[in-house]
N, C-alpha and C positions, 0 to 999 in steps of 0.2 A: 453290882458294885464289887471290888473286892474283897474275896473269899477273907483271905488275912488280912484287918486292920492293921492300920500302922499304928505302933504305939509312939512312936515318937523315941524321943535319944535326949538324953541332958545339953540341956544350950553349952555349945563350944562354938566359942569366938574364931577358933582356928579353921573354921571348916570354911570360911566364908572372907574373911577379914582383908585377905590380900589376895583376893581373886584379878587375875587379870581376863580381859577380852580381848581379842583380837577381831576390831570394828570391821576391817576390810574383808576377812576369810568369814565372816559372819554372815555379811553382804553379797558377796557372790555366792554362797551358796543358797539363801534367800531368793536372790534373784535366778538361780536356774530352776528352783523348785517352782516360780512362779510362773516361770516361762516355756517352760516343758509340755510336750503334747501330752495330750489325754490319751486313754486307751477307746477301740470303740466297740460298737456292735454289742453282742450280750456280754463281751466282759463290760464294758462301760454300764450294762444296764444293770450288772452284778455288782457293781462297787458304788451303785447308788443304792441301790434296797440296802448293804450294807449300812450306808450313811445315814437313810432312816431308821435303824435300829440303833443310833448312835445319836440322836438328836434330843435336846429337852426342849420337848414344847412350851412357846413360853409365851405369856401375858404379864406383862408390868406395868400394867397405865392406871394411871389415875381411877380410871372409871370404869375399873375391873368390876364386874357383876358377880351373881351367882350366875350367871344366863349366858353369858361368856367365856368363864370357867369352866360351865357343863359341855359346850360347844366343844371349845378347846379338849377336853378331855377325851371326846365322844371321836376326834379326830384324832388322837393319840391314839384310842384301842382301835381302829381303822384307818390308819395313814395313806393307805392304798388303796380305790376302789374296787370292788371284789369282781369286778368285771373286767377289770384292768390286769389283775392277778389271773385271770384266770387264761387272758391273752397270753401274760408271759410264763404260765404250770408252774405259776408260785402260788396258784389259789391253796394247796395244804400246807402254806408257811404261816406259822403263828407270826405276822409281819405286826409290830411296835414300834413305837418309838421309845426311846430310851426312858424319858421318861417327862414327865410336866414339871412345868417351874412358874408357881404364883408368889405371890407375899401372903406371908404368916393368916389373916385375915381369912383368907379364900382356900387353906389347905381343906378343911371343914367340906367345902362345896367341893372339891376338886375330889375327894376320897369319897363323894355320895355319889357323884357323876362317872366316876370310873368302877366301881362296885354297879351303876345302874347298866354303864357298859359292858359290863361285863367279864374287864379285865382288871379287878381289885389287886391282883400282883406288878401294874405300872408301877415303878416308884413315883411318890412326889417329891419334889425339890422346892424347899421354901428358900428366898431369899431371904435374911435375917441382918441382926446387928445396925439398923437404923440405915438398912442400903438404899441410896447406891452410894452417901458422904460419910457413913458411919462416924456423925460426928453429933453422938449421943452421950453419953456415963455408960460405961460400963455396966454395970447393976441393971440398967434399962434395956441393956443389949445383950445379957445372957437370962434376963428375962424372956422377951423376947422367942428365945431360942427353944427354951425350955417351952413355950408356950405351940408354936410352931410342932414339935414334935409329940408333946402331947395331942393333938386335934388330928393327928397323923403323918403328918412328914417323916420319912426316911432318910430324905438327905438333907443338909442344911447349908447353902450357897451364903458365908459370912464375907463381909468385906474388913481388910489390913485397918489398923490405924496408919493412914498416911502421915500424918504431921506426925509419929515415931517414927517412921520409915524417912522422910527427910531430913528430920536430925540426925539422924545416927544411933538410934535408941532401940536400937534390936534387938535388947533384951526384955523392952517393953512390948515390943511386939511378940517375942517368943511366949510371954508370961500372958498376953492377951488370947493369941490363940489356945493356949495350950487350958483354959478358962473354960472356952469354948467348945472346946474339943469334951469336955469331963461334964457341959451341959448337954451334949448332944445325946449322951446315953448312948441308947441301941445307934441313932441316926448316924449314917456317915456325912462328914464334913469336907467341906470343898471351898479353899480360901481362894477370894477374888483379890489378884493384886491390885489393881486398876492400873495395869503399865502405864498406861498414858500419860497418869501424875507422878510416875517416881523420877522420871528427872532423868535418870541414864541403865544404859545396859547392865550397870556393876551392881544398882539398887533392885534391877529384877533378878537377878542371877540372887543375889544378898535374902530378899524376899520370898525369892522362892524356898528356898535350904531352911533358912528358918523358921519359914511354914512348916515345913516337912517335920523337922524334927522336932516343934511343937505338937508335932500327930497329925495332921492336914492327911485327909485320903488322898486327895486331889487337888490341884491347884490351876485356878485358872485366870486369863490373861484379864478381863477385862468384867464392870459393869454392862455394857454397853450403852452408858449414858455418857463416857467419855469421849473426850473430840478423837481421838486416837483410841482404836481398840485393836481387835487381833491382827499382828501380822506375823511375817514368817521370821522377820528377824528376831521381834520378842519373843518368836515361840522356840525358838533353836537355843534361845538362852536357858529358860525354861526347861527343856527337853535336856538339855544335858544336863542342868543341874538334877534331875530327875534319875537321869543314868549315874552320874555320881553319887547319890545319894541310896542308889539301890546297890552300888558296886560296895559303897561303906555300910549299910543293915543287911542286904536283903532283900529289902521289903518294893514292894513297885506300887509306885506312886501314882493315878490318874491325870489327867490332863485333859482341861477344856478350853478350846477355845473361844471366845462369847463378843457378838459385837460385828454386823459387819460382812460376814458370811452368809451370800444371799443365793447362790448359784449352786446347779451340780457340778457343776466343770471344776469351780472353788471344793467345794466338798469331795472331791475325789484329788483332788491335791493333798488336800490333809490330810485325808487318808493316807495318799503312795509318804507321804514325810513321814507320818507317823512308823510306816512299815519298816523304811529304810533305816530311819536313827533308833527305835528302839524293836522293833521283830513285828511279829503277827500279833501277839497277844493285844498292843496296842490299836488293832482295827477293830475292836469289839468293843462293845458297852457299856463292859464292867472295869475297861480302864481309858475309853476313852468317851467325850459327849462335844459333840456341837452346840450350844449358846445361841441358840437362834427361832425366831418366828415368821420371815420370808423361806428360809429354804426351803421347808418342805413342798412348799407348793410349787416353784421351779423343779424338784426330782420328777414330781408328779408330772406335769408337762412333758418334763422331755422323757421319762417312761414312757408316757403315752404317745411318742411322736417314734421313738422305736418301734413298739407294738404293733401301729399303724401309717405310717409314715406322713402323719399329720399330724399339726398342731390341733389342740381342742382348745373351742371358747372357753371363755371365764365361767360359763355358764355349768361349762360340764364338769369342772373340780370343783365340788363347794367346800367349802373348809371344812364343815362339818354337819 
């Protein structure tokens, strides 16, 4: 994560209040990032092991286990099989994933399983605040937070008050997160806007800035429980607000995408965007994460179809 916290900045109305978008110049640059070739050969198979080390492994279901969590986790400190690595003389990279993401509940089993792993420095990511509707009391949801990071969370995946966010009450969101932010303690925090529900380009852009200067390390697009999660056009809103907000502190702000992102082909998109709009620092881990539990097993694949110019059965990537 990053080195320097944000501490956040006193709510000013002014930063955000009379933001304009420009919906069309938005759009077309969306749609060339969407539509643009890939790179191939070992840079292609080098910008996907990147992408694995940029992923949080994630389980959110109902009928999370300890036994699925430990799974999950066991596939986190080996995302790549070590015969696979050793195809492509990356067998002496300490190759991760970014890091795991369960609910509050399951952080417990998830820090036994990756301590049993071997790799007790994964971070965990607990999702917190009554997600993916956060439409809990307050009190209950930095509860919650506090609870989550105690059992060992490092970071803590909160989600907006939306019904603030479509009134116009952005001070109540700034006074919510910034709650959140002072439970988390040591943990870094990473605000889910849920673009999907806020209605328009002006409320993610609005959302995002407010997070920020609530203290928000990271902000990212989506639960992935909504009909609409990450695209390029939310995230270009996002991403500048990101750049503007580090041109005014400072500070650099992470970015995750979540929801939706199932492919390497996709994962090495977000990458080349993340490169172009804000440098290199953004293709690494500790400012940027993928939100997702299909990718990883498409990297793995089409690795292996590099390596050897075949596809493998199902049989031969097991999760974990």
């Amino acid at each position: 994560m990053t080195e320097h916290r944000n501490p956040g900045i006193d709510y000013d109305e002014s930063l955000f209040k009379d933001v304009r978008i420009n919906l069309s110049a938005v759009t077309r640059r969306a749609a060339d990032l969407g539509n643009r070739r890939g790179v191939k050969k070992q840079w292609q198979a080098a910008w996907q092991l990147r992408a694995v080390t940029c992923i949080d492994l994630t389980t959110l279901a109902g009928d999370d286990t300890a036994a699925n969590v430990s799974r999950l986790c066991f596939k986190a400190a080996h995302p790549i099989s070590q015969d696979l690595l050793k195809m492509l003389n990356m067998s002496q990279k300490d190759i991760t994933t970014g890091a795991v993401c369960v609910y509050p509940n399951q952080v417990k089993a998830a820090k036994e399983a990756l301590t049993q792993a071997g790799k007790p420095n994964i971070p965990i990511a607990s999702v917190a605040t009554g997600f993916p509707c956060g439409q809990t009391p307050l009190q209950a949801r930095l509860d919650e937070i506090t609870s989550a990071v105690k059992d060992g969370a490092s970071e803590i995946d909160i989600v907006i008050n939306r019904t603030y966010a479509l009134t116009g009450n952005w001070r109540g969101v700034y006074d919510e997160v910034k709650k959140m932010k002072e439970a988390c303690g040591h943990a870094h925090l990473k605000t889910i806007l849920a673009t999907g529900e806020l209605g328009s380009l002006k409320n993610i852009y609005k959302a995002s800035m407010v997070c920020m200067m609530a203290g928000a390390d990271f902000i990212k697009t989506s639960t992935g429980k909504e009909g609409v999660n990450a695209t390029f056009v939310v995230a270009l809103v996002m991403i500048r607000a990101i750049r503007d907000y580090q041109q005014l502190t400072g500070y650099k702000i992470g970015f995750k995408p979540a929801g939706g992102i199932r492919t390497a082909k996709d994962a090495c998109v977000w990458l080349s965007m993340m490169k172009e709009e804000l440098g290199n620092d953004y293709t690494k881990n500790n400012l940027f994460r993928f939100g997702a539990s299909a990718l990883l097993g498409d990297i793995e694949r089409q690795l292996y179809h590099y390596a050897t110019g075949f596809y493998p059965a199902i049989t031969e990537m097991p999760m974990g």
